[in-house]
N, C-alpha and C positions, 0 to 999 in steps of 0.2 A: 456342777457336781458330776462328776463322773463314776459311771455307774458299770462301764464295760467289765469290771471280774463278776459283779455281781452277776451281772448277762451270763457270763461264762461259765460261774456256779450253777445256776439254772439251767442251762445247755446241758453241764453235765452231767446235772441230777435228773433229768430228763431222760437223756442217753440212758443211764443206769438204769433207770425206769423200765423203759423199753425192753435194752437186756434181760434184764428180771424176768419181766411178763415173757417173754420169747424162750427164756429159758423154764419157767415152768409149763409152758404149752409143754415144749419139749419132754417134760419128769411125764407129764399126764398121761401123754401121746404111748410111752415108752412103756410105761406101767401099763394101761388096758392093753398095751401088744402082749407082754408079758401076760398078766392074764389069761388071755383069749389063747395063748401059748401053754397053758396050762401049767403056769410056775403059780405056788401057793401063795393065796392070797396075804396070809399072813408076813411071807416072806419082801411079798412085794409093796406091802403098806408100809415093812420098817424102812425099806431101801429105800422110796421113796418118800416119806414122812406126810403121807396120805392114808386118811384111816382107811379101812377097813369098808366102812358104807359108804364114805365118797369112792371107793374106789371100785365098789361091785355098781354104785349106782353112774356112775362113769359109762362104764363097761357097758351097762343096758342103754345107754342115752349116746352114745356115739357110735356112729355109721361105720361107714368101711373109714379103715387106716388106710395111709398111701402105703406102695409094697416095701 
């Protein structure tokens, strides 16, 4: 039996995975700068579709951003 698309779907889904998590790092990252920049929290929880307490408690639990 030959299974290689099946490998290949799972590579894929994989990949996509990655992306994902890489691109939310990214929302998170961007948002406490935004914050800490002092754009309204409100503003910045709809943009990036993070409430409101993860996103102040974020904010107190992450160190320095890169610049």
């Amino acid at each position: 039996m030959d299974l290689s698309a099946l490998e290949l779907a799972v590579q894929r889904l994989r990949d996509a995975e990655a992306a994902l998590d890489a691109a939310r790092a990214d929302v998170e990252m961007e948002a406490v700068t935004a914050v800490r920049q002092s754009c309204p929290v409100a503003e910045v929880s709809e943009l990036s579709g993070l409430t409101p307490h993860d996103l102040m408690r974020m904010e107190k639990t992450t160190g320095d951003l890169r610049p």
